[in-house]
N, C-alpha and C positions, 0 to 999 in steps of 0.2 A: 769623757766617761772614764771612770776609775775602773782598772783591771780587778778582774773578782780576787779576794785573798787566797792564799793557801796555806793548806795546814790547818784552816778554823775549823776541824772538824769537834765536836764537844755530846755527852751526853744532856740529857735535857732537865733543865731544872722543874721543880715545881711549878713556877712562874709559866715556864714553855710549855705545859703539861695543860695548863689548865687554859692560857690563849691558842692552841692548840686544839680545844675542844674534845680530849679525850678522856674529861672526867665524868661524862654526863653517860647514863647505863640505858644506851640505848645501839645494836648493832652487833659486832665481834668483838667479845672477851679478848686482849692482847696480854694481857701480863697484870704486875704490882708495881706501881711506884711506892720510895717512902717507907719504904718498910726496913728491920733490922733485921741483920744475921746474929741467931741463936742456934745453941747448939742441943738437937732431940735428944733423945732416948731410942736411940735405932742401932741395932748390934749389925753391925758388917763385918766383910772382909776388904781392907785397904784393896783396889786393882792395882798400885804403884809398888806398893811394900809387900802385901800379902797379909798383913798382921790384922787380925781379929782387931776391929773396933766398936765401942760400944755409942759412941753418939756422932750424930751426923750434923752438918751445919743446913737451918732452913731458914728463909725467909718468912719473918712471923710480921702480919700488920703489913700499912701502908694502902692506898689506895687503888682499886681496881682501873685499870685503861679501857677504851671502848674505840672502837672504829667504828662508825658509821656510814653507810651507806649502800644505797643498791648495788650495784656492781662488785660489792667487796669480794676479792678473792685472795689466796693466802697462801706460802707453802712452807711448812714448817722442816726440819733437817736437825738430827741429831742423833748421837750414837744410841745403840741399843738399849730399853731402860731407863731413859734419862729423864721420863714424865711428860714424854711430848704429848701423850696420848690422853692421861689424866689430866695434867696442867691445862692444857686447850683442847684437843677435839671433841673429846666429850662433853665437855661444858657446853660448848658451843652447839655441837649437833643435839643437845638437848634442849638450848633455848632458842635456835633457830627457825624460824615461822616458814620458813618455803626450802624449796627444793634445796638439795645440800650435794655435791660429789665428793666421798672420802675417798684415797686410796690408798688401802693399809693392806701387802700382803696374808697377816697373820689373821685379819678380819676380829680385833680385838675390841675396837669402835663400835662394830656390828655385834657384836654379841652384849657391849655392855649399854648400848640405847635398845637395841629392838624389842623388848618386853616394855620399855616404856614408853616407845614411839607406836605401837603397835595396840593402841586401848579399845576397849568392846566399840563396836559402830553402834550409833543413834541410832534412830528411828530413821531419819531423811536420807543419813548417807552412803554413798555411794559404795558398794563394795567390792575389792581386788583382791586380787591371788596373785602374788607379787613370784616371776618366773626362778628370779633369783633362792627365794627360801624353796621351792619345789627341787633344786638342784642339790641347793645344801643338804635336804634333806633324803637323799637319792631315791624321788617316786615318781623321777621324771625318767621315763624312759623312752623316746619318740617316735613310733613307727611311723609317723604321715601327720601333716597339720590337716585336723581338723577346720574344714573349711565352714559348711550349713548344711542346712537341707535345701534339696531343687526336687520339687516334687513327690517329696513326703520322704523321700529315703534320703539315707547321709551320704555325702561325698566327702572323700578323704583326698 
C-alpha cells in the first residue's frame, strides 16, 4: 500500500464539479464556479488606503454549486459586510422546504425572509403565533403561563 501524498491539495476543476454532482439545483445554494472577475460601478472607500473608489471587482457568470442532501448543515465566517448574508443565507432560507436554524446577532436574515416566509394561511392550515415575533415586538409581557380551564374558570 502506497502512503497517501502530500501537498495535493488543489481547487476543483470543472470536471470535479460536475463528477462531484454539484451542478444539479437541487439542496443548499454554495457559491459560483466559472465565472469572471469584472470590475462594477460601486463608489467606495478603499479599507487599506482610504481613498474614494469608484469600481469594485465582482464575479459576473459561471455556474451555480448545490449540496444536496438531508442532513446538510453549514457554517459560514466572514468579516463584517462581506455578503455572507445576501450571497447565502438568504437565498437559501428562502428556498428551503423545512425547518432552518439561522444564527445572526443583528437578526438581518429575519427581517429580510419573514414577510415572505410568512404568506396568508389557506383554508386547511394550521395556524401559530410564533413566540419569537410577540417579543420582537414587545406585547409579550408574562404574568403567569396560561395553563386551561378546570371547571369553567381559568387557571394561571
Amino acid at each position: 500500500m502506497r502512503p497517501p501524498k502530500r501537498n495535493d491539495a488543489k481547487f476543483m476543476s470543472m470536471a470535479d464539479v460536475r463528477r462531484a454532482g454539484l451542478l444539479k439545483p437541487k439542496g443548499i445554494f454554495i457559491g459560483r464556479a466559472g465565472g469572471r472577475l469584472v470590475n462594477v460601478f460601486a463608489p467606495h472607500r478603499d479599507r487599506r488606503t482610504g481613498k474614494l473608489r469608484l469600481t469594485r471587482p465582482r464575479v459576473r457568470g459561471g455556474r451555480k454549486l448545490w449540496i444536496d442532501g438531508d442532513d446538510v448543515g453549514g457554517f459560514v465566517i466572514g468579516p463584517p459586510r462581506s455578503g455572507k448574508g445576501a450571497a447565502l443565507i438568504i437565498p437559501n432560507a428562502l428556498m428551503w422546504p423545512h425547518s432552518l436554524v439561522v444564527l445572526d446577532l443583528r437578526g438581518e436574515p429575519y427581517e429580510a425572509t419573514a414577510a415572505f416566509l410568512m404568506r396568508p394561511p389557506k383554508r386547511n392550515d394550521a395556524k401559530f403565533m410564533s413566540m419569537a415575533d410577540v417579543r420582537r415586538a414587545g406585547l409579550l409581557k408574562p404574568k403567569g403561563i396560561f395553563i386551561g380551564r378546570a371547571g369553567g374558570r381559568l387557571v394561571n
